[in-house]
N, CA and C of each residue as an Amber inpcrd file, in Angstrom:
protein
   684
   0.8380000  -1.1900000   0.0000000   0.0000000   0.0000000   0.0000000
   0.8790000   1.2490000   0.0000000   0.5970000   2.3400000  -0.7650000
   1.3960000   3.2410000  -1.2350000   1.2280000   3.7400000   0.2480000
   2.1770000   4.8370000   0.9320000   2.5390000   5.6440000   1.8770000
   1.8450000   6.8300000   1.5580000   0.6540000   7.7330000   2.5180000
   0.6180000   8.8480000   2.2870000   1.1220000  10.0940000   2.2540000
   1.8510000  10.6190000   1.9840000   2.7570000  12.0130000   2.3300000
   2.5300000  12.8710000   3.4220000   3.5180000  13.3640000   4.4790000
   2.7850000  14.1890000   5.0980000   2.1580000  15.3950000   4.3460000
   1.3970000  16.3910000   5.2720000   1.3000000  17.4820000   4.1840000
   1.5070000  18.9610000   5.7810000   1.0440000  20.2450000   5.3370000
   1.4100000  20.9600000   5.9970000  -0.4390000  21.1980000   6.5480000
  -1.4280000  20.5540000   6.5470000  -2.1560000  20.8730000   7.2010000
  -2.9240000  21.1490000   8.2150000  -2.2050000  20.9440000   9.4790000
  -2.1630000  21.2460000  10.5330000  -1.6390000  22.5110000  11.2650000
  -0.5600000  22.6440000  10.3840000   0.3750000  23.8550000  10.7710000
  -0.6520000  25.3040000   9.1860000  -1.2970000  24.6370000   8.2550000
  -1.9690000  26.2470000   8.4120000  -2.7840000  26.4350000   9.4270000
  -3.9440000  25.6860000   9.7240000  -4.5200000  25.4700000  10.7300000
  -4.3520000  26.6250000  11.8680000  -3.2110000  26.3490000  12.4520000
  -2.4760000  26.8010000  13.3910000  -1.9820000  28.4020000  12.7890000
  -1.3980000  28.4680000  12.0160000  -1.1660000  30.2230000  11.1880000
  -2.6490000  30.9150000  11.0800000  -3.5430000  30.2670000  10.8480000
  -4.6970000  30.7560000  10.6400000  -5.1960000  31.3130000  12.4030000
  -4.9950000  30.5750000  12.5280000  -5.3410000  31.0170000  13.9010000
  -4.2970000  32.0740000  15.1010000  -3.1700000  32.5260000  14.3610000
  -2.6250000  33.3230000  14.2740000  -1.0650000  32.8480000  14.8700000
  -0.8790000  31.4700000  14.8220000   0.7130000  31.5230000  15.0600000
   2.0140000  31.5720000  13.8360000   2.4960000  32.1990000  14.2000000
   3.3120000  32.1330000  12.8810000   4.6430000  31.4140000  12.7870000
   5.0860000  31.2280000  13.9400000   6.1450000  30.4300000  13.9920000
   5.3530000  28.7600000  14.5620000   5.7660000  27.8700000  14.1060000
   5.2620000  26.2520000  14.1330000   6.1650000  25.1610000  14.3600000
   6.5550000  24.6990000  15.3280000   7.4190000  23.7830000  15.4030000
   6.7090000  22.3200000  15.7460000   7.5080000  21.3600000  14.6310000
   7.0500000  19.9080000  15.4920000   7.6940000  19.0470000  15.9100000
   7.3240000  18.5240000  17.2210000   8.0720000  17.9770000  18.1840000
   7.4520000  16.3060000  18.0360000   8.9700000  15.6630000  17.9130000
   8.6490000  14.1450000  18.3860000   9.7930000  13.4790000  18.7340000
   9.7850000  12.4970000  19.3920000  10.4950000  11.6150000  20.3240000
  11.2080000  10.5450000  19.9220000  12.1810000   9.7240000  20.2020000
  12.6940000   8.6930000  20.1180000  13.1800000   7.9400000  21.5700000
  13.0230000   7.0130000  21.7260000  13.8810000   6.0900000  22.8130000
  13.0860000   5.9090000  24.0470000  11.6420000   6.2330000  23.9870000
  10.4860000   6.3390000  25.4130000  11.0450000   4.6790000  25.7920000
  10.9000000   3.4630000  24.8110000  10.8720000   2.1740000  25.5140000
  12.1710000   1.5720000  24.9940000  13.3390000   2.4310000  24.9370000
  14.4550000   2.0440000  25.0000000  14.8220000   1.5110000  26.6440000
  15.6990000   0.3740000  26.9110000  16.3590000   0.2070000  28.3290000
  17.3940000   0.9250000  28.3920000  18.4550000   1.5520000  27.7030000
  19.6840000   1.9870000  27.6410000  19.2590000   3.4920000  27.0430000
  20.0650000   4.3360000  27.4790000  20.4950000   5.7140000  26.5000000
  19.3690000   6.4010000  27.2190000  19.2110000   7.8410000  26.1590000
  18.3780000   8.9160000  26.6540000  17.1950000   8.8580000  25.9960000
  16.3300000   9.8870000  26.2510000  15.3440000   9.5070000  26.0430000
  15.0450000  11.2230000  25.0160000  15.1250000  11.0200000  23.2680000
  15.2370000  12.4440000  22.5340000  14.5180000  13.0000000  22.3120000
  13.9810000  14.3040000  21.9100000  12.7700000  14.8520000  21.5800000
  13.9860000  15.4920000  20.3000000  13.2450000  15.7640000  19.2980000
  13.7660000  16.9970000  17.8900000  12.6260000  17.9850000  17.7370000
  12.8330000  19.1890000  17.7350000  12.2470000  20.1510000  17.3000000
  12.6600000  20.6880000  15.8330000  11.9140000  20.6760000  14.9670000
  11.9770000  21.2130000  13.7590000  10.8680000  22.5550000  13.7200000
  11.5320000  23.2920000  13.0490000  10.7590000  24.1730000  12.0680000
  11.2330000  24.1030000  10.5750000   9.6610000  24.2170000   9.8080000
  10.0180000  24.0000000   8.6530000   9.4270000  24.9000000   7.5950000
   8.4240000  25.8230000   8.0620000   7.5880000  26.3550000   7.4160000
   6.6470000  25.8290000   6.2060000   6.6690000  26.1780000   5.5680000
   5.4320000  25.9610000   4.5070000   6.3980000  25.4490000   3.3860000
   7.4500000  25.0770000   3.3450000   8.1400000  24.3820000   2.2290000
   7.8670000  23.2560000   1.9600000   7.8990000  23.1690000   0.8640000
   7.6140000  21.6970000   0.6090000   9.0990000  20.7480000   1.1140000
   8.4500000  19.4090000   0.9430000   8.9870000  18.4260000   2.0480000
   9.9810000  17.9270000   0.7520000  11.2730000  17.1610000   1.2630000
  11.8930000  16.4600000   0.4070000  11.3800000  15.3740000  -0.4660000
  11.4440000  14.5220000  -1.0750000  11.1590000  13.5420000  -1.4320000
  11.4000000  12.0110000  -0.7170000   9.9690000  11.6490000  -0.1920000
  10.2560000  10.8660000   0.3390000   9.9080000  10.6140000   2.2340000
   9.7710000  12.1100000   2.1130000   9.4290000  11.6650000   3.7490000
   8.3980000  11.3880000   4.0050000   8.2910000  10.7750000   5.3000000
   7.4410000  10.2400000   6.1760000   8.0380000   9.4660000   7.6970000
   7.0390000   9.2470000   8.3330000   7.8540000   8.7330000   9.6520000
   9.1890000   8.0260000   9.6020000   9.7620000   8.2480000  10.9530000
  10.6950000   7.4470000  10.4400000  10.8630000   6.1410000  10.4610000
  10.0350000   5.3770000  11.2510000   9.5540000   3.7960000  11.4360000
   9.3480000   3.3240000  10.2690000   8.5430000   4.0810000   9.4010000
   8.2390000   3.7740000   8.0650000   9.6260000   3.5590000   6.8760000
  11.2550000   3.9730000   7.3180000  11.9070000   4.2250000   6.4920000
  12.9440000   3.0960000   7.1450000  13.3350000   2.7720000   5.8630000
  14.3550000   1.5260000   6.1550000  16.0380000   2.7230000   6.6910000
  16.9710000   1.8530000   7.8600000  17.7220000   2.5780000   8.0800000
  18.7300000   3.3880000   7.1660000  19.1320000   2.9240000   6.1560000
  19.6680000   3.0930000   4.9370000  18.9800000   4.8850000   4.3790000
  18.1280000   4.5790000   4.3060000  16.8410000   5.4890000   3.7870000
  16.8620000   7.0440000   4.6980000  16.8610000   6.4880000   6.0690000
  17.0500000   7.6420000   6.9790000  18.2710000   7.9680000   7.3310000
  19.3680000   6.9970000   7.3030000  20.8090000   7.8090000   7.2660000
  20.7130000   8.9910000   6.0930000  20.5200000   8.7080000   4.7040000
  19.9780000   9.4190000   3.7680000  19.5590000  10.6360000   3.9120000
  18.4390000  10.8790000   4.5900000  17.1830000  12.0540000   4.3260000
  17.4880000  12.7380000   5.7400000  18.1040000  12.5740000   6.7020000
  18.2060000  13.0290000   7.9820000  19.0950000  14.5440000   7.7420000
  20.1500000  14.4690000   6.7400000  21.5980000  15.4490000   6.5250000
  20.3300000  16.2410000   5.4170000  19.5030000  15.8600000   4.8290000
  18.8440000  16.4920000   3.6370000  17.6800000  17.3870000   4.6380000
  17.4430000  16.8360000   5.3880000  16.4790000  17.3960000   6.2270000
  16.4790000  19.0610000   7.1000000  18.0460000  18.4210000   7.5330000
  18.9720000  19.0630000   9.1470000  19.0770000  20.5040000   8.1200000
  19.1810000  20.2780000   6.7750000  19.7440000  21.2530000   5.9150000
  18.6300000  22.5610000   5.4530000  17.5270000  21.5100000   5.0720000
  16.1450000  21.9060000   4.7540000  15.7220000  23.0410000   5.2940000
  15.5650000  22.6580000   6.3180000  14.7130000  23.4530000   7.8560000
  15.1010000  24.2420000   8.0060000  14.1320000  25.1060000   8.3290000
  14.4640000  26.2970000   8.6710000  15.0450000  26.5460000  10.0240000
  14.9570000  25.6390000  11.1920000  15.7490000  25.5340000  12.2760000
  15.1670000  23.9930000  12.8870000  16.2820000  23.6510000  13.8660000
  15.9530000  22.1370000  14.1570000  16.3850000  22.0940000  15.2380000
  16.1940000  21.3130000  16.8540000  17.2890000  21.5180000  17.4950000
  16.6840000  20.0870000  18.4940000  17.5440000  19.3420000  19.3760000
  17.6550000  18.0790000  19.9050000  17.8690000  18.7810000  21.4810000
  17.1410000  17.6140000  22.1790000  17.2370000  17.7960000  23.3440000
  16.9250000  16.4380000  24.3000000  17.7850000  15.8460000  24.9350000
  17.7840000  14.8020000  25.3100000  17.7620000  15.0530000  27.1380000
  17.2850000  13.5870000  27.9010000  16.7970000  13.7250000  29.2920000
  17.7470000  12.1810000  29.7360000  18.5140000  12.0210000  29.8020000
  19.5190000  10.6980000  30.6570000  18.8120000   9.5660000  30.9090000
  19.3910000   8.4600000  30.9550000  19.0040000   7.5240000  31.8960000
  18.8720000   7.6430000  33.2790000  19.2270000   8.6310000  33.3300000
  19.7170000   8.6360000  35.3410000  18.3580000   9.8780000  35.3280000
  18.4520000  10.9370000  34.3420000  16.8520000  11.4510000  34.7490000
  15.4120000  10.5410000  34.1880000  15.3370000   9.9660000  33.4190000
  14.0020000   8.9780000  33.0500000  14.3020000   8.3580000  34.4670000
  14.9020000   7.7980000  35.4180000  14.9090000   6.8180000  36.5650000
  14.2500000   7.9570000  37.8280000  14.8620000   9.0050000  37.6570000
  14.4790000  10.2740000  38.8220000  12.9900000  10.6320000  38.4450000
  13.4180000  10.9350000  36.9610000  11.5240000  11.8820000  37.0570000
  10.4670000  11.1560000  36.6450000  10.5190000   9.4570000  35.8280000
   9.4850000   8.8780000  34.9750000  10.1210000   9.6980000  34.0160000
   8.8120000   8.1400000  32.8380000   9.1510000   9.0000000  31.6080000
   8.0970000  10.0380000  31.2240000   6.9020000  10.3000000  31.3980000
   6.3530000  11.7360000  31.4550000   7.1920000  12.9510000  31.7320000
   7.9830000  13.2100000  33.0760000   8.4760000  14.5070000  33.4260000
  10.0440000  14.5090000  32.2190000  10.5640000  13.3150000  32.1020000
  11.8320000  13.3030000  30.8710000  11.4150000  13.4170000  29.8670000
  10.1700000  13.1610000  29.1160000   9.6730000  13.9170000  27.9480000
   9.7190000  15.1530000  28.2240000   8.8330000  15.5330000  28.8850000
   8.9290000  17.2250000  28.8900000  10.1680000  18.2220000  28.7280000
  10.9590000  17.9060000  29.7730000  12.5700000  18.1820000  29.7680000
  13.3450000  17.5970000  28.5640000  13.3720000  17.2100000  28.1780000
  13.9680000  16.5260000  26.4040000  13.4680000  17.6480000  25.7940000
  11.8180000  17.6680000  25.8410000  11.2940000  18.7180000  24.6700000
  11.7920000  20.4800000  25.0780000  11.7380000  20.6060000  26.1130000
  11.5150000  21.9470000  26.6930000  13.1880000  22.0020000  26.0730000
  14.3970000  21.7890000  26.3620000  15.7470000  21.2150000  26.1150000
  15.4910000  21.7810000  24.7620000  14.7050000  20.9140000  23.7810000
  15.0030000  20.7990000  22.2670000  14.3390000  22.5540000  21.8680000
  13.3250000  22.8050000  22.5410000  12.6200000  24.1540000  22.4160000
  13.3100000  25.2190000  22.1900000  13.9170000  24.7020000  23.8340000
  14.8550000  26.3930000  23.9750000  16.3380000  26.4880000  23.4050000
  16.7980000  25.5550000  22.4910000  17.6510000  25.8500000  21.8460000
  17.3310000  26.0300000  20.2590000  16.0610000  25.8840000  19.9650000
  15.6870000  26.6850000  18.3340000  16.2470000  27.8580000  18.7780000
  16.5860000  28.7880000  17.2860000  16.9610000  30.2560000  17.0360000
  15.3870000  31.3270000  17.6650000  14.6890000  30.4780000  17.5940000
  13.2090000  31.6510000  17.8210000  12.3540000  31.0580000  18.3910000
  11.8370000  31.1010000  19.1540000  10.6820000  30.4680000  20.0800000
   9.2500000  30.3920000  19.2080000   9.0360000  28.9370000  19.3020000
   7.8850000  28.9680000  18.5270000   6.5550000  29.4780000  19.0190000
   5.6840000  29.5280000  18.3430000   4.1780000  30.3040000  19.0670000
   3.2130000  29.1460000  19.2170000   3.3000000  27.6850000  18.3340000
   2.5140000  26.6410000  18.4980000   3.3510000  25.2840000  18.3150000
   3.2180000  24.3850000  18.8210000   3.9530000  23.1880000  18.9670000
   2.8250000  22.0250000  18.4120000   3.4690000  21.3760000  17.4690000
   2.5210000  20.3270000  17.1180000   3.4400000  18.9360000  17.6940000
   2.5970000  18.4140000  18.4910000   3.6840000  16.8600000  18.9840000
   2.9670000  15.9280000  18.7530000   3.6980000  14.5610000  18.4810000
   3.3170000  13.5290000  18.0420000   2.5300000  12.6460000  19.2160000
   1.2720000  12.5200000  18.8750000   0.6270000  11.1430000  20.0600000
  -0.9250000  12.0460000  20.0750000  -1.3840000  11.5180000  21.4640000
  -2.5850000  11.9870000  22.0990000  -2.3790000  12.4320000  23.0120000
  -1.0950000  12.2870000  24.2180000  -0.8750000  12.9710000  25.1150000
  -0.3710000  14.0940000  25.4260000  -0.8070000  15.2840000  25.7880000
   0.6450000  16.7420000  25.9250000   1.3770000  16.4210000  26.8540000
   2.1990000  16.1120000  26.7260000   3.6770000  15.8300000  27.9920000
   4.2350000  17.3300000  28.1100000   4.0000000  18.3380000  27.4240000
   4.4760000  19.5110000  27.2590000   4.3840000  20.1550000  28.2620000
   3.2630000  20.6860000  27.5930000   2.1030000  21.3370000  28.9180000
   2.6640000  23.0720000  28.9560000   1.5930000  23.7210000  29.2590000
   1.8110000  25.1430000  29.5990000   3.4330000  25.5190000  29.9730000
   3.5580000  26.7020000  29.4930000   3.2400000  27.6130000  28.8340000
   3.6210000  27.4750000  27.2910000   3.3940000  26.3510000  27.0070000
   3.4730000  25.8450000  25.2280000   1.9400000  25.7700000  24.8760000
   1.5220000  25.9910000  23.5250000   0.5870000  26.0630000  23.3330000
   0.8850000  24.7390000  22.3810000   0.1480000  23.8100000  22.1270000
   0.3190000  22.4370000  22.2140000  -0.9420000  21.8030000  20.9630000
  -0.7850000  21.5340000  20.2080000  -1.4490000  20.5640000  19.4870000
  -1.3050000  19.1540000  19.1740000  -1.7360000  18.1760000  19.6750000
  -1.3990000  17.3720000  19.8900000  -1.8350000  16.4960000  18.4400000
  -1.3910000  15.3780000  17.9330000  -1.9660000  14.9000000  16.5860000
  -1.5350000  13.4210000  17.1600000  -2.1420000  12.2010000  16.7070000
  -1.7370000  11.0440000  16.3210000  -1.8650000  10.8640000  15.0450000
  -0.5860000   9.9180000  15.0540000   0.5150000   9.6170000  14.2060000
   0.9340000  10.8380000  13.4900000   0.8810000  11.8630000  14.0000000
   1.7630000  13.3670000  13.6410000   2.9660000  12.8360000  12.6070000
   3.4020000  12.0870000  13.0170000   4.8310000  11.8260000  12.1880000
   4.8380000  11.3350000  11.0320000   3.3050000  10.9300000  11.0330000
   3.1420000  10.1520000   9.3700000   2.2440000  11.9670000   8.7150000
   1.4450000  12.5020000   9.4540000   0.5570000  13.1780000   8.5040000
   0.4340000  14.8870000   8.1100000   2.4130000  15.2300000   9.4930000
   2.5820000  16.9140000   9.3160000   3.8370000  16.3430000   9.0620000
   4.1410000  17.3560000   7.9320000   5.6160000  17.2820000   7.6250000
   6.3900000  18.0160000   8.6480000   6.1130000  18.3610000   9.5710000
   7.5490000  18.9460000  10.5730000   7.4010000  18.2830000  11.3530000
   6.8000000  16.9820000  11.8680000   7.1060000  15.9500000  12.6750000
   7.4560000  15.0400000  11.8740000   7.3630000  15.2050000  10.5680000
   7.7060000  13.4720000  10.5420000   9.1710000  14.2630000   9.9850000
   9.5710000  15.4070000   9.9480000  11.1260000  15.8260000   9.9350000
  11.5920000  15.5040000  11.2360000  10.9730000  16.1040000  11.8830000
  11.7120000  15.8620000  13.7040000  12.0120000  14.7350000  14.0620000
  11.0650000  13.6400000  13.6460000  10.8930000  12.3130000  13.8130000
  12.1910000  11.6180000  12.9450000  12.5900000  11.7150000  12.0710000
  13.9800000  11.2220000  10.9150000  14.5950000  11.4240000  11.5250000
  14.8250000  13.3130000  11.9890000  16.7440000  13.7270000  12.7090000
  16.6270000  12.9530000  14.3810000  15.6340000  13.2420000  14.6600000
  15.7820000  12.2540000  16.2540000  16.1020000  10.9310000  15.8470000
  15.8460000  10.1020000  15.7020000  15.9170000   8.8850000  14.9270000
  17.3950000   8.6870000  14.9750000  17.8950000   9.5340000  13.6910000
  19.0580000   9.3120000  13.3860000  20.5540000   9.2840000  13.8510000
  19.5910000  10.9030000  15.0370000  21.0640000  10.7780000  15.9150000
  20.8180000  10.8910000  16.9310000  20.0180000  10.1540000  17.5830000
  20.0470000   9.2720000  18.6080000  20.6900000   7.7860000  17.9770000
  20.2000000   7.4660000  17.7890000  21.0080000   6.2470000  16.9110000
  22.5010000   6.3920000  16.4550000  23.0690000   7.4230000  16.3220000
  24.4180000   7.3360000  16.2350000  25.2080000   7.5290000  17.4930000
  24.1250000   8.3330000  18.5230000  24.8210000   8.5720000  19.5950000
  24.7420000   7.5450000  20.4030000  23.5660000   6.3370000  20.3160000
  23.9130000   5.0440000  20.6280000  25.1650000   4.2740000  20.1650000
  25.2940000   4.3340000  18.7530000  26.4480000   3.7770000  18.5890000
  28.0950000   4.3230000  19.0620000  27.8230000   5.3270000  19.2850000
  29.0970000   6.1640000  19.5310000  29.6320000   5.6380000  21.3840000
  28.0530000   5.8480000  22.2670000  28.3120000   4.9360000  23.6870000
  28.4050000   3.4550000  23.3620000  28.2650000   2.7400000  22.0990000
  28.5130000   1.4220000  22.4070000  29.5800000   0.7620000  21.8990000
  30.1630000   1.8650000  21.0220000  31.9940000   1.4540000  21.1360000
  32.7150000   1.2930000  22.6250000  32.1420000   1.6640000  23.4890000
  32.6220000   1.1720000  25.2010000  32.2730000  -0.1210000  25.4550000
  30.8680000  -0.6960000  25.1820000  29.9070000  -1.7110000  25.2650000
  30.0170000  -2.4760000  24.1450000  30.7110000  -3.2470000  23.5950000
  30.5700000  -3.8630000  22.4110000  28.8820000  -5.3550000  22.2210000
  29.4180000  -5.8280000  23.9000000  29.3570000  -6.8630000  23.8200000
  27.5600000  -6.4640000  23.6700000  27.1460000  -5.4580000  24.2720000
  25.1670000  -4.9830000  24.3730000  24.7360000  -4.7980000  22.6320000
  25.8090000  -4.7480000  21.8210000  25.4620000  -4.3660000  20.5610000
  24.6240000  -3.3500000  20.6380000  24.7150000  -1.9350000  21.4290000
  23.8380000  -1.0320000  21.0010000  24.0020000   0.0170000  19.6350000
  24.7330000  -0.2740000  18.3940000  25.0830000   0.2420000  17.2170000
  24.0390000  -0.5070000  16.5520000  23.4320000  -1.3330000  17.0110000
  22.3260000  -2.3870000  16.4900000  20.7490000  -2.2580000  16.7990000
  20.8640000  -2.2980000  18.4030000  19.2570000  -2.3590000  18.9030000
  18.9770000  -1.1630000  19.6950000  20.2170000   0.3750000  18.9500000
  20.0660000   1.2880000  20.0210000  19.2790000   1.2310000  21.4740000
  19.6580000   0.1830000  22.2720000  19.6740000   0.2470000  23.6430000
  17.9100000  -0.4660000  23.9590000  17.1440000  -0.3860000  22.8090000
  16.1250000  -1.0790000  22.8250000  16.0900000  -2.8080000  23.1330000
  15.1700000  -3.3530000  23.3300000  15.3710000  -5.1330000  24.1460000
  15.6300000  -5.5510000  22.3980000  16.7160000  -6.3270000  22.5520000
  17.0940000  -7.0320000  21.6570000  17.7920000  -8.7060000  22.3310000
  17.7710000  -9.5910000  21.5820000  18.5690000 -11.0810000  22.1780000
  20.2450000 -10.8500000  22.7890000  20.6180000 -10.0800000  22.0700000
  22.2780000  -9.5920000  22.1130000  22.1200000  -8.8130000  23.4630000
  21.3900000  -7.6540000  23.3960000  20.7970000  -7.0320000  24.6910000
  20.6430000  -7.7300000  26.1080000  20.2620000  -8.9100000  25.6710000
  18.9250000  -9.2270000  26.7350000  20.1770000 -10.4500000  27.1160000
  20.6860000 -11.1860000  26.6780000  22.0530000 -11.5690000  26.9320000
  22.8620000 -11.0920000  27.1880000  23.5150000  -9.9040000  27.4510000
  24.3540000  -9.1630000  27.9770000  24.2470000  -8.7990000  29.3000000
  22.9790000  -8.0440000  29.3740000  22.0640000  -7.7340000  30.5460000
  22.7100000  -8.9920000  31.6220000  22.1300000 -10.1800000  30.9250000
  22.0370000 -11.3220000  31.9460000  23.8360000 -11.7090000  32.4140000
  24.4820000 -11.0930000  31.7340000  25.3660000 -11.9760000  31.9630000
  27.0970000 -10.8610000  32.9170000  26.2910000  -9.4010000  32.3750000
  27.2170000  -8.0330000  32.6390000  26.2760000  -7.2700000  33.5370000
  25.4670000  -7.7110000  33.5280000  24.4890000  -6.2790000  34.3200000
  24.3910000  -5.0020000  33.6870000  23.7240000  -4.0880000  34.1970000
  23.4350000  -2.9910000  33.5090000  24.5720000  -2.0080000  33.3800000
  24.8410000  -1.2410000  32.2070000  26.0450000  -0.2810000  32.1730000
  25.4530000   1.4870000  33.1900000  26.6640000   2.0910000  32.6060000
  26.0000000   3.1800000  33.0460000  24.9610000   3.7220000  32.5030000
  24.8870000   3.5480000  31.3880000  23.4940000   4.0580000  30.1220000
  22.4410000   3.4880000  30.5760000  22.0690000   2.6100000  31.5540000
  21.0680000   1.9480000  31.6930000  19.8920000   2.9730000  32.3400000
  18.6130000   2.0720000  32.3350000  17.9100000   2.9790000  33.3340000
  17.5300000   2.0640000  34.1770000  17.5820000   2.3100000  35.5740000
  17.4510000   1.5930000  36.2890000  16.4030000   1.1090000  37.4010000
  15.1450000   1.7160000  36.9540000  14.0730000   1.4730000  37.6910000
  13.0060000   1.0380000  36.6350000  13.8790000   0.4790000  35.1830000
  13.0020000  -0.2540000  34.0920000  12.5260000  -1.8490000  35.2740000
  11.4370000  -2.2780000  34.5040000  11.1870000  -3.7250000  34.8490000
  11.9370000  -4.6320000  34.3230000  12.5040000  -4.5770000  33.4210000
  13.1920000  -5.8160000  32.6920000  14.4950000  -6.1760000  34.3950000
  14.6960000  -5.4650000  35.1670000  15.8570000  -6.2730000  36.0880000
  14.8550000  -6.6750000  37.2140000  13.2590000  -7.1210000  36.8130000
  12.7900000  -7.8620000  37.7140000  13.1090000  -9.2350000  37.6390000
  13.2740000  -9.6010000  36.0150000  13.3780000 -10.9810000  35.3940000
  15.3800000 -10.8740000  35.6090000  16.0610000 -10.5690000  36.3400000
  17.7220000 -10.3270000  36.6390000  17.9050000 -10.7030000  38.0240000
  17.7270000 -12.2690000  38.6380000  17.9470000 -12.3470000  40.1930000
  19.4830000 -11.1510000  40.2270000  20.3960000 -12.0560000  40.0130000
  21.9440000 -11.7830000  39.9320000  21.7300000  -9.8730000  39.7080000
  20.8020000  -9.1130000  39.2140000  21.0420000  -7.5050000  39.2800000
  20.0220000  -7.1940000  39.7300000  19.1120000  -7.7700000  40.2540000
  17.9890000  -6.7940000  40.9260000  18.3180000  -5.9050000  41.8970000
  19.0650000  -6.1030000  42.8220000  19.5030000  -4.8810000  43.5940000
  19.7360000  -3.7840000  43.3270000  19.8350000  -3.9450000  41.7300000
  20.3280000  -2.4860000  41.3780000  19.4030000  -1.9430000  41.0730000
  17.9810000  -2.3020000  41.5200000  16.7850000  -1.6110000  41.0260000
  16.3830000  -0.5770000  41.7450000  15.8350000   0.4580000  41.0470000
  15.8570000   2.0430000  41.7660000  14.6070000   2.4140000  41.5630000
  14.0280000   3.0040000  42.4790000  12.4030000   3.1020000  43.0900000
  12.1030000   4.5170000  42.6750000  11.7580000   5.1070000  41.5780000
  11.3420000   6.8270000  41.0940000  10.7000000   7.8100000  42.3200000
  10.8280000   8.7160000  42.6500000  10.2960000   9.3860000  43.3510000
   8.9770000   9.3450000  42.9400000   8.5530000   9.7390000  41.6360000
   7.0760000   9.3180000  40.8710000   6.9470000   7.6550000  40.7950000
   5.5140000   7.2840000  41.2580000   5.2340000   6.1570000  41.3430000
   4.2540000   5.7390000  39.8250000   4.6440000   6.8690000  38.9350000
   3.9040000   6.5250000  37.6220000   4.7550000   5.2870000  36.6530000
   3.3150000   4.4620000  36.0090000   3.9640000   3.3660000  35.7890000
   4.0510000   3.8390000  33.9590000   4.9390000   3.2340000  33.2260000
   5.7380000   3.6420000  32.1180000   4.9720000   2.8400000  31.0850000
   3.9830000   3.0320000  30.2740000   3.5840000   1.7100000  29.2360000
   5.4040000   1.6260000  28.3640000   6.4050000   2.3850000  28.8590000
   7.2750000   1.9610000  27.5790000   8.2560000   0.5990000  28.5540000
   8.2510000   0.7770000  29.4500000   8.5480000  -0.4960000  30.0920000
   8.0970000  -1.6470000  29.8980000   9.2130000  -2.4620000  29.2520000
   9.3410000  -4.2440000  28.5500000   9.5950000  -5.1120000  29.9550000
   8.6170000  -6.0490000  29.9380000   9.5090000  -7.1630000  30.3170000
  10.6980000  -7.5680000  29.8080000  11.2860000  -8.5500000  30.2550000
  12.3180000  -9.1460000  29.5840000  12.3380000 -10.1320000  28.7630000
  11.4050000 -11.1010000  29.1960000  10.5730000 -12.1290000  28.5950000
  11.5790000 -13.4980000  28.1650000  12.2240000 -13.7900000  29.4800000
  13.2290000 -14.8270000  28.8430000  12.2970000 -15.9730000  29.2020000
């Protein structure tokens, strides 16, 4: 089935109603075990989109190494903002979305006037004025831009921490549950990249101790079992 294109109709929407600057925000790494957790902010204005985009789930890796440098170039401004393993363990992943995004916000050149983010939930929240879309990343072209450059380099910056880590293969399953992963885990315990109040070290007799209790008692749908 052919792919629909994003298009910019959300963001006139939003001009019409008088914002003029439009940024869209989306995420990578919520149900990763390892690494940070990214938000990308793009602005893109009313240009038309490269050829080819759409989410980035939808794009084989090859494809998005590709369109990510075509993208970064495109835009009229773009900017990344990432929240630790050691903060997703402190704040949940609700309050590390926010901080990722707020992060990716305040380093655009110009503060946007409306934020379009990917899902049903605002993790944002005041004083952003917030439109929320599902599957944003397939159907506005400045999320499914945000959505490629997060993607991409988060994913390199996985690979870049897993030249330390060979044996987790995270150049592979960027830090997400993979067999290589999930064998490592069992056999090294968690690195520093880890997060450590995930569930997967319930199924870890030998590392459960290292399990860390959030000040927020909110529970994470991006949290995997381990499922051995």
């Amino acid at each position: 089935m052919p792919i629909t294109p994003p298009t910019h109709t959300v963001e006139r929407s939003l001009r019409r109603a008088g914002a003029e600057v439009v940024a869209g925000v989306d995420e990578v790494g919520r149900g990763a075990w390892a690494g940070p957790v990214t938000v990308c902010a793009a602005v893109t204005g009313l240009r038309r989109a490269p050829e080819g985009l759409t989410d980035s789930k939808l794009l084989t890796p090859r494809r998005r190494a590709e369109l990510a440098p075509v993208l970064a170039e495109w835009a009229i401004a773009h900017a990344l903002g990432h929240a630790s393993a050691q903060e997703c363990d402190e704040l949940g992943m609700t309050a590390a979305l926010r901080l990722a995004a707020v992060r990716a916000l305040d380093a655009l050149p110009v503060r946007p006037d409306a934020v379009i983010l990917d899902g049903k939930h605002d993790y944002l929240g005041a004083p952003w004025r917030v439109r929320t879309v599902i599957k944003g990343d397939q159907s506005c072209i400045c999320v499914a831009a945000a959505s490629v450059i997060a993607k991409v380099l988060r994913d390199d910056l996985m690979a870049e921490i897993g030249a330390g880590h060979p044996e987790f293969a995270f150049d592979a399953n960027a830090g997400y549950p993979s067999p290589v992963h999930r064998e490592a885990l069992a056999e090294h315990g968690p690195t520093p990249y880890h997060r450590l109040s995930w569930s997967y070290l319930d199924a870890l007799p030998k590392w459960r101790h290292l399990k860390t209790v959030r000040r927020s008692e909110e529970q994470d749908a991006g949290q995997l079992s381990l499922g051995f």
